[in-house]
Phi, psi and omega in degrees: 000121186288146201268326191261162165223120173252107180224159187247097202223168179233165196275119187228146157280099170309149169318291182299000166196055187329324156309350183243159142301156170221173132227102169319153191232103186276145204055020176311313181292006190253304207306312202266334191090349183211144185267359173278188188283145167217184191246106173239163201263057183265135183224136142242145213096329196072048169246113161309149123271124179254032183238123148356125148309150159240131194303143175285319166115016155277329197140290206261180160262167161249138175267127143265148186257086171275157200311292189315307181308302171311325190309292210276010154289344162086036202241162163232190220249148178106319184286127178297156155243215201191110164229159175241073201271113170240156168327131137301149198279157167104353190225000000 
C-alpha cells in the first residue's frame, strides 16, 4: 500500500457542480479505500489544504479550490497544479 497519491491535475469548474472550483482527484476511491468524504494530509502546489476530500458521486474525490486559495497559488481555473495527498496517520 503506497503512503502517498501523487498527480499532476488541473483546476476545472465540473459538469456536476459548475459553480465550484475544483481538482478531480483519480483514483481516490482505491487510494482510501472508500468513496465517502475523508481527511488528508494534502498539498497543492506545496500549499496545505485543510478542507476534506470530498465524493464526487462518480467513484472518486475532489480538492475544492477556493477563490483565496487560487489567489494565493496564483492560479485559475484551466491552470495545472502538482498535488500531494497523504494519509493521516491512524487511518
Amino acid at each position: 500500500m503506497t503512503d502517498k497519491l501523487v498527480f499532476s491535475g488541473e483546476i476545472v469548474n465540473p459538469e456536476w457542480m459548475p459553480s465550484w472550483s475544483v481538482i478531480e482527484v483519480p483514483g481516490s476511491k482505491e487510494f482510501f479505500g472508500t468513496g465517502k468524504s475523508v481527511k488528508a494530509d494534502t498539498t497543492v502546489d506545496g500549499v496545505a489544504v485543510t478542507s476534506a476530500l470530498m465524493p464526487t458521486g462518480q467513484g472518486d474525490h475532489f480538492i475544492s479550490v477556493s477563490a483565496a486559495l487560487r489567489k494565493k497559488l496564483k492560479k485559475d481555473v484551466g491552470d495545472r497544479v502538482d498535488v500531494v495527498i497523504g494519509r493521516l496517520p491512524g487511518k
